[in-house]
C-alpha positions as CSV (number, residue, x, y, z in Angstrom):
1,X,107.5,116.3,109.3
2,X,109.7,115.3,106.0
3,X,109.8,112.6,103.8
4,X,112.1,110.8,101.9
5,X,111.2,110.6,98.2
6,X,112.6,107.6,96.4
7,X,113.0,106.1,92.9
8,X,112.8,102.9,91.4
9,X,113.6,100.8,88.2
10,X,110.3,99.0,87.8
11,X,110.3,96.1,85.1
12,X,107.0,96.8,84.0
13,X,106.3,100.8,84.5
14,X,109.6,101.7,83.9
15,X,110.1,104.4,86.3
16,X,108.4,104.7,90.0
17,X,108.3,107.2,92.9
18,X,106.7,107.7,96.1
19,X,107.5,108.9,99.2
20,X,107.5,107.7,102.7
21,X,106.7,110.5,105.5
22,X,108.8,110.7,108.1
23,X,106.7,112.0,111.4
24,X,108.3,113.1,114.5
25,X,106.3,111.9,118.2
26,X,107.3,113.5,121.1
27,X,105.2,111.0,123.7
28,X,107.7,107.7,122.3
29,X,111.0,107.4,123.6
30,X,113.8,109.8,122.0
31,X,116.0,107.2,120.3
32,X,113.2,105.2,118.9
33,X,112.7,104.5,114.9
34,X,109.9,102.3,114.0
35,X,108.0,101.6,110.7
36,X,104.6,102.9,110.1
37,X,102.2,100.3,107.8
38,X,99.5,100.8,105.4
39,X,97.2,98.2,105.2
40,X,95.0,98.3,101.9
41,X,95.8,97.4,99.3
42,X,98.7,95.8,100.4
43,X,101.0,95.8,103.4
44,X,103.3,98.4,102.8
45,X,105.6,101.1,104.1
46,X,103.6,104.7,104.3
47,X,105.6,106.5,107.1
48,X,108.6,106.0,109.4
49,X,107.7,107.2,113.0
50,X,110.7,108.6,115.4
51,X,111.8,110.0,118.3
52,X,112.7,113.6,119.0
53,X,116.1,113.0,119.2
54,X,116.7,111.1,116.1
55,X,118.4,112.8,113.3
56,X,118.0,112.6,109.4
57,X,121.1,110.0,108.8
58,X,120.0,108.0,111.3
59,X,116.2,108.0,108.9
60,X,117.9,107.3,105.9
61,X,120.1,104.6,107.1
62,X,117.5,102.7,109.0
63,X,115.3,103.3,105.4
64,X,117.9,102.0,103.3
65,X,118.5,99.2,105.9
66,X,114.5,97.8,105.2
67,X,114.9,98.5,101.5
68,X,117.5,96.2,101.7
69,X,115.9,93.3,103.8
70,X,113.1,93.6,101.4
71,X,115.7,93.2,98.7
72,X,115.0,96.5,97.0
73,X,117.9,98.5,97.3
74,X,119.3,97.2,94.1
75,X,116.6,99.0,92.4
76,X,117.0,102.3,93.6
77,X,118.1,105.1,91.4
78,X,117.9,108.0,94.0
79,X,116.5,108.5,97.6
80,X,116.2,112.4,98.5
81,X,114.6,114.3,101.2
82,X,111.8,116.3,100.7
């Protein structure tokens, strides 16, 4: 297990970071990326689960593909792994 730590420009903090887990399942199909939710307070991204055979570009793009549907990406100063 890793995660991806990632920074934001907030317009009323200022700065922001938090970091999504990445958790690897070995009883899901090897290829498989899905999105883990949180649901108090609100219904956001806490984890990405995947496959064994998925690798860490394949995490980061498929992050930075949902930070983009969510219209977020052009608020993000740095995304690192941790």
């Amino acid at each position: 297990m890793y995660g991806l730590l990632v920074e934001f420009i907030c317009p009323s903090h200022g700065l922001e970071r938090y970091t999504v887990k990445v958790i690897k399942r070995f009883n899901i199909t090897p290829h498989e990326i899905t999105p883990k939710f949180r649901t108090k307070p609100k219904h956001e991204l806490s984890g990405i689960i995947i496959g064994r055979n998925v690798n860490e570009k394949e995490v980061r793009k498929f992050f930075e593909n949902y930070l983009r549907k969510k219209g977020l990406w052009e608020r993000v100063l740095s995304l690192k792994t941790v």
